[in-house]
N, C-alpha and C positions, 0 to 999 in steps of 0.2 A: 504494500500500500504506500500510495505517495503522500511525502510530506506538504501540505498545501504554502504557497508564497507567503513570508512573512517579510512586511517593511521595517527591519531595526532600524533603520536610521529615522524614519517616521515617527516609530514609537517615542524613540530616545527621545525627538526634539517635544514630543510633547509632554513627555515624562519632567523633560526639565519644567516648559512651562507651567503645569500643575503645582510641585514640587517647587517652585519660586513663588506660591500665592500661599503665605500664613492663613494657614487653616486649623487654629485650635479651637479645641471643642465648646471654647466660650466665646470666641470669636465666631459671632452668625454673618459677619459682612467676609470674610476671610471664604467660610465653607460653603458662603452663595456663588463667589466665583469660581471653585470649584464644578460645584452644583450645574452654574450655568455652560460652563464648558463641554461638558457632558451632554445635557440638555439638548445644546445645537447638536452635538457629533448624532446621538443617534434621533433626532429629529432628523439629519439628514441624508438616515438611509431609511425612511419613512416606518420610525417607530415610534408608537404614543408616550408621552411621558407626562405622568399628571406630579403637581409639583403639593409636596405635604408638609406642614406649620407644625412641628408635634410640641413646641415650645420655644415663646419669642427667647427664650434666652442663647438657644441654639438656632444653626441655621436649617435650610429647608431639608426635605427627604424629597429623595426623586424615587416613581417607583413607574419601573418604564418596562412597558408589555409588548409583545408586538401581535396581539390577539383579542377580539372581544370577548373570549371564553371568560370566566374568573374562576375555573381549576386552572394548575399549570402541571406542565410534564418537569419544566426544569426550573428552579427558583436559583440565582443568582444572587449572592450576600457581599457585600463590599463596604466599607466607611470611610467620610471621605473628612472628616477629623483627625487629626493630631494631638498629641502633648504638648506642642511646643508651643512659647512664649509669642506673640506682636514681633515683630522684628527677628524674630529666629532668619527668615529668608534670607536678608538683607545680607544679616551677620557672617552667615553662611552660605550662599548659594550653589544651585547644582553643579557639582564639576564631578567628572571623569576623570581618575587617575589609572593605572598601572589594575586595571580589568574587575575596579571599584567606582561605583557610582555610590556619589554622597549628598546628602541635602537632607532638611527638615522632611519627613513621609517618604525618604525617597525608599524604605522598606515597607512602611507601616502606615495608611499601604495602600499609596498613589499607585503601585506599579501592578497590584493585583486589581487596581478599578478597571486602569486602562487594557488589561487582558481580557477582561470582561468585553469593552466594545470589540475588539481586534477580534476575537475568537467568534463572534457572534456575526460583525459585520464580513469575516471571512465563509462562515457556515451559510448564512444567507445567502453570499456570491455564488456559492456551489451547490446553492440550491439543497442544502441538507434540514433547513427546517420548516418545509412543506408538510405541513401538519401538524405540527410538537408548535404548544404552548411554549410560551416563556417569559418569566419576570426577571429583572435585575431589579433589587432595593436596595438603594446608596441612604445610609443614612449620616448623620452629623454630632452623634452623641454616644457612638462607641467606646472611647476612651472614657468616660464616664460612665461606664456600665450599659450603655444604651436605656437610661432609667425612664427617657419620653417616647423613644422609639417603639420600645420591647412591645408593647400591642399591637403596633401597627405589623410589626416585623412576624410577630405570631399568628396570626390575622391572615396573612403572606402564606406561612408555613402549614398553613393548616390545609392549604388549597393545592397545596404544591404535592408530587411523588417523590422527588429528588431534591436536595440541597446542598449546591458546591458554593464553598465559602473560599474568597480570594485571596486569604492570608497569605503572607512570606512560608514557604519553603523556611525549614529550621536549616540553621548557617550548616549541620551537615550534609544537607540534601533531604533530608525527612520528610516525610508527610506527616499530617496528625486527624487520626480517627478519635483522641478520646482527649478532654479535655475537664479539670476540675472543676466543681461548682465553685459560687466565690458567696459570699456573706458579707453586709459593711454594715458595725455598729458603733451607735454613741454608747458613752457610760458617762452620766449628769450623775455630779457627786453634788449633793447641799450638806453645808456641817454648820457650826455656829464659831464665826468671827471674835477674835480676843485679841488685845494686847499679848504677847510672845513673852514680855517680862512682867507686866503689873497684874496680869489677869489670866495667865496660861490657863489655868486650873477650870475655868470656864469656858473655853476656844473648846471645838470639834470637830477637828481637821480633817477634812476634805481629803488634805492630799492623803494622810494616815492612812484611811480608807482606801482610797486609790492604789497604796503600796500591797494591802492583799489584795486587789483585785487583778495587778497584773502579774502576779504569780500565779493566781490561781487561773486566768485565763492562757496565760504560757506553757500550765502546767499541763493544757488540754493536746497541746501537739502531740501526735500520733507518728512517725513516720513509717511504721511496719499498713499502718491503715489508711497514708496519703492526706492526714489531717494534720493542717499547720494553723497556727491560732498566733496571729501579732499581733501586739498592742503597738502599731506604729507611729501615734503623734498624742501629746500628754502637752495639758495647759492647767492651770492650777495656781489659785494665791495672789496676791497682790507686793508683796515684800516678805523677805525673812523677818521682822519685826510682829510679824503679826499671824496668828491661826486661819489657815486658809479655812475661808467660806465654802468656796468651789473650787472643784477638779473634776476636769475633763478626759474622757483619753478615747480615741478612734480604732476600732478595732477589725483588724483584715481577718477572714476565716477564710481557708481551702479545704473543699471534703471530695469524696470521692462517691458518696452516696448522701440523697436528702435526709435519710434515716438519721448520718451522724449529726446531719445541719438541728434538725429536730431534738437530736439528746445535748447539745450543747448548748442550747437556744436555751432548752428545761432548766439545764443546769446554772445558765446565767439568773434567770429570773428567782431561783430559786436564792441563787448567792445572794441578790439582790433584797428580798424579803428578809434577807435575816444578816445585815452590817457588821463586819467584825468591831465597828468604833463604834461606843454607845453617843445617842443621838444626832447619828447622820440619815440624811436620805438617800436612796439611788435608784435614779431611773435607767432603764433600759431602753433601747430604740434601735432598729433596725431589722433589717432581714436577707434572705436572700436574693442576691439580686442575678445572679447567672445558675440558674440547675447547671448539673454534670450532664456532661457532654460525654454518654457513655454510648461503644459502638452497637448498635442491633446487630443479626443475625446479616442481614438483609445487606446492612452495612459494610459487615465484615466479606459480603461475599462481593460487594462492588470494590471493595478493598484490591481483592485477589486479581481480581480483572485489571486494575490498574499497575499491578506491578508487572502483568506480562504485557501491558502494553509498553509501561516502560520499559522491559527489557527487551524486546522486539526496537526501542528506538535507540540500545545502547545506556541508558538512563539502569543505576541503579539507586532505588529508595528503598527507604526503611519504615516504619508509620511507630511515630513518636506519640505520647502521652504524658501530654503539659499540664502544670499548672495553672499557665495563661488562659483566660478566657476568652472568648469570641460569640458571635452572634449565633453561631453555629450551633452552641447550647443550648437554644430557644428551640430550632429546630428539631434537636435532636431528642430531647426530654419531650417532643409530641409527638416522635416518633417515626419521624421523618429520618430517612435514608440520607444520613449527611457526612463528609468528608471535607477535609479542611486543608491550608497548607499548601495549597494548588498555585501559588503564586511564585514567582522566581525567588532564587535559593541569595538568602543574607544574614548578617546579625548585627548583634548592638542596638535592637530596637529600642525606643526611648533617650538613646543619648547621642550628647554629639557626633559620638563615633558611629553611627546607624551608617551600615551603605550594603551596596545591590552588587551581587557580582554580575558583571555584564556577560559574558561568558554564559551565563545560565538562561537570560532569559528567551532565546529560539529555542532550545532544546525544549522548554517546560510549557512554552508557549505549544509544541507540538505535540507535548502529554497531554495538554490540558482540552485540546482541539478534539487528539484522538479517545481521549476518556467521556466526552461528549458525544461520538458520533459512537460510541460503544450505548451507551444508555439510550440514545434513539432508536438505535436498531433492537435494541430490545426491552423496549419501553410496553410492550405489547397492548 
């Protein structure tokens, strides 16, 4: 089977120019110029694209069909938000080095939206999707959990048979079928305020409280069972002078099932009813905001298929089981036939050092074409 034309140099120039427009996740005039980029490219191979508000504080969601049906055969996941700062671009812009592409999103993950058009508007040309449904949904609030998307995204998912999500390839070639649920909680400590030297004896420190708490929630990581529990950012007090009132602390959870999310959740509320400091208060707040991304049967067998098409292209992968999350978890927790990782192979994602091996992306571009034209043909 022949591998279909692919324009790298087309891609690349537009990968820069994406990849040069600050697109963080709180930045909605940043992720509309993204948004609108898109917009035209597959408005102008005559596909509908209806444009969605899920929250003025983020920018828009594009969810762009090339059918009137509202089942799809293929659902297409990509986000076109960033981590990075206002002025990341500037500071930094796209350059090519020594068979390293770098820039703000130039992994994470401008380069798996833009495979998305490229792979579609190429299947189109040849005529491969006469008949087959399809959605792509770009959304703008992935890096923050997709917390305004996630219905709309589910919504998507539930209508869908397949779900290919365009994340980076892991830096060593990897795919990823299975991916951790995630948890984000507050812990609201109230105590009673004192003088430190004239009145200790009445203060009900806050923070005191806080120091069993983040023992006791550190002490919940598992790693034979893939559960990690961090108390990542602690606020608390006004001075050493004085018995802190309040303390704050923000807490990351990874499980590997909602079972554990559910016996930890118990266990917090529980610690909480009953304060190691006499008369403090503490509230609890949060919940899960990604289910586990765990592979079905169904999954595991579209798995298989894709390894011998990659090895029929010379492509050896492996299918990794991350911590990170993705949208794919929405997917996959309703059931849906979803696969991840499909994007060109890099690392460093989140920091300055993020970049693309260029080198990788015709080869993955032609996995991801052929893994497609696998699932039409037998899509039954």
């Amino acid at each position: 089977m022949s591998n279909p034309a692919f324009d790298l140099s087309g891609y690349l120039k537009d990968l820069a120019y994406i990849v040069n427009i600050d697109s963080g996740s709180k930045h909605p005039e940043g992720t509309a110029k993204v948004a609108e980029f898109f917009r035209e490219k597959f408005v102008g191979i005559g596909w509908k694209v209806k444009v969605h508000t899920v929250d003025s504080s983020v920018g828009p969601c594009l969810e762009i069909v090339n059918t009137d049906q509202n089942n799809y055969d293929l659902l297409f996941m990509g986000h076109m938000d960033t981590v990075f700062a206002v002025g990341t671009a500037a500071e930094r812009p796209f350059t090519i080095k020594e068979n390293k592409a770098y820039g703000p999103g130039v992994l994470d993950m401008k380069p798996g939206l833009l495979y998305i058009y490229y792979v579609l508007e190429s299947l189109q040309r040849a005529g491969k999707l006469a008949g087959v449904s399809v959605c792509a949904a770009f959304n703008s609030d992935e890096e923050i959990s997709s917390r305004y998307s996630r219905p709309w995204l589910e919504n998507l998912a539930r209508k869908s048979k397949y779900a290919l999500v365009l994340e980076a390839a892991r830096a060593n070639g990897n795919l990823v079928n299975e991916r951790k649920g995630i948890g984000r909680y507050t812990i609201d400590i109230t105590g009673v305020a004192a003088h430190a030297g004239v009145d200790h004896e009445k203060g009900r420190s806050a923070i005191q409280e806080l120091s069993h708490w983040i023992q006791f929630l550190h002490s919940q990581t598992n790693y034979e069972i893939g559960t990690t529990v961090n108390v990542g950012l602690v606020t608390g007090g006004i001075g050493a002078n004085t018995v802190a009132e309040h303390a704050k602390a923000e807490v990351d959870m990874r499980i590997c099932t909602l079972d554990e999310a559910e016996r930890i959740e118990t266990l917090m509320h529980a610690f909480a009813a009953h304060p190691k400091t006499q008369g403090v208060t503490v509230k609890v707040s949060g919940k899960v905001m990604r289910p586990p991304m765990v592979p079905s049967d169904s999954t595991l067998q579209l798995c298989a298929e894709v390894e011998k098409i990659a090895a029929d292209l010379g492509i050896d992968i492996k299918w990794t089981a991350t911590g990170g999350g993705s949208d794919g978890n929405f997917s996959a927790n309703l059931g849906v036939t979803t696969i991840d990782g499909l994007g060109p192979v890099g690392g460093s994602g989140h920091s300055s050092s993020e970049y693309l091996v260029v080198d990788s992306i015709e080869p993955r571009f032609h996995l991801l074409y052929r893994t497609i034209e696998h699932i039409i043909d037998n899509k039954g």
